[in-house]
C-alpha positions as CSV (number, residue, x, y, z in Angstrom):
1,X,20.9,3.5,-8.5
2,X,19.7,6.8,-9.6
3,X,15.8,7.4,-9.2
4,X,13.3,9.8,-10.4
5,X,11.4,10.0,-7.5
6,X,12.1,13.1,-5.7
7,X,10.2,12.2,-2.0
8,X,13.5,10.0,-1.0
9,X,14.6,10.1,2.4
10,X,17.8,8.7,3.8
11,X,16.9,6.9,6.8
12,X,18.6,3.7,9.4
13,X,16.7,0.7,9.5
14,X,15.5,0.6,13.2
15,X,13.6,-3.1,13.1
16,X,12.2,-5.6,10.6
17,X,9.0,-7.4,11.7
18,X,8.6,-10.6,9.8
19,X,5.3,-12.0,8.7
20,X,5.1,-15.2,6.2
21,X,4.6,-12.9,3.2
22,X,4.7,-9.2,4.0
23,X,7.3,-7.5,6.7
24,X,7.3,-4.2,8.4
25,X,10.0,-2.1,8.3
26,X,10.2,0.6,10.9
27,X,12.8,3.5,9.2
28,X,14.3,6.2,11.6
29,X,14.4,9.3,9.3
30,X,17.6,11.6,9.8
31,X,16.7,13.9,12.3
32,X,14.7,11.6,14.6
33,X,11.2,11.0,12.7
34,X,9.9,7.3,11.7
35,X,8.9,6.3,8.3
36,X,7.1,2.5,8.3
37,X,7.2,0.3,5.3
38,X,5.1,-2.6,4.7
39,X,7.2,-4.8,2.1
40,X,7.6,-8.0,0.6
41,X,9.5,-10.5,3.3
42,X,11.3,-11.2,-0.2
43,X,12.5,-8.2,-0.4
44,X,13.5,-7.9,2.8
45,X,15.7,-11.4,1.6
46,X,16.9,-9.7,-1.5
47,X,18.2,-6.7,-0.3
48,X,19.1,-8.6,2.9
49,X,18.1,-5.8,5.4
50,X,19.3,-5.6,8.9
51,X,18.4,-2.9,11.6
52,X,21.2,-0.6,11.5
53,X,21.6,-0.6,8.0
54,X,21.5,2.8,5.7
55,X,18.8,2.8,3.4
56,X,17.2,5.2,1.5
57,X,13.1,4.9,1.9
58,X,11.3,6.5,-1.1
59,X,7.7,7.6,-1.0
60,X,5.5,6.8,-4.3
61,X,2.0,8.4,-3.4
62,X,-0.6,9.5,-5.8
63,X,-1.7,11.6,-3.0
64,X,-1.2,13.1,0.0
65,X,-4.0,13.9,2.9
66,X,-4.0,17.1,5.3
67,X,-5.7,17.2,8.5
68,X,-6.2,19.9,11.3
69,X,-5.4,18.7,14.8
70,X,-7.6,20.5,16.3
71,X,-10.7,19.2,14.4
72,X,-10.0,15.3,14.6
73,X,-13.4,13.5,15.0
74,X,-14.2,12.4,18.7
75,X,-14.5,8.6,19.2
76,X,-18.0,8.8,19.2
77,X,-18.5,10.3,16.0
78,X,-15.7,8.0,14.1
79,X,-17.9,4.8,15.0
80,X,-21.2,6.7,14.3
81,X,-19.2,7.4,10.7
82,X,-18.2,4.0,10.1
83,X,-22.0,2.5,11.2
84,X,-23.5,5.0,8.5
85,X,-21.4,3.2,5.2
């Protein structure tokens, strides 16, 4: 199948955790980095996915987030953050 998505990354199925309706797949991405999906356990049925199996995982995002290591909020000021809304 042919997409028009172009964030599609070729990946192994490493493991399949699954819930009663959603599963999480855990994809490891050629060249060592891990992708995790949250799917559908029907899906997973469908497309009848085992670890070891080549897949191709394809991102859909309307957008993507940046953030500088260097300033991550301390603990402290993430609950202070999440008290205030």
């Amino acid at each position: 199948m042919e997409l028009s998505a172009r964030n599609q990354l070729p990946a192994t199925v490493k493991s399949i955790r699954l819930g009663t309706i959603m599963a999480e797949i855990i994809l490891e991405l050629d060249g060592d980095a891990e992708l995790t999906a949250a799917i559908t356990r029907g899906s997973v049925e469908r497309l009848d996915l085992k670890p070891g199996q080549r897949v191709v995982g394809v991102v859909k995002a309307t957008e993507v987030m940046i953030g500088l290591p260097d300033r991550v909020p301390t603990l402290p000021r993430l609950v202070q953050a999440t008290r205030l809304n």
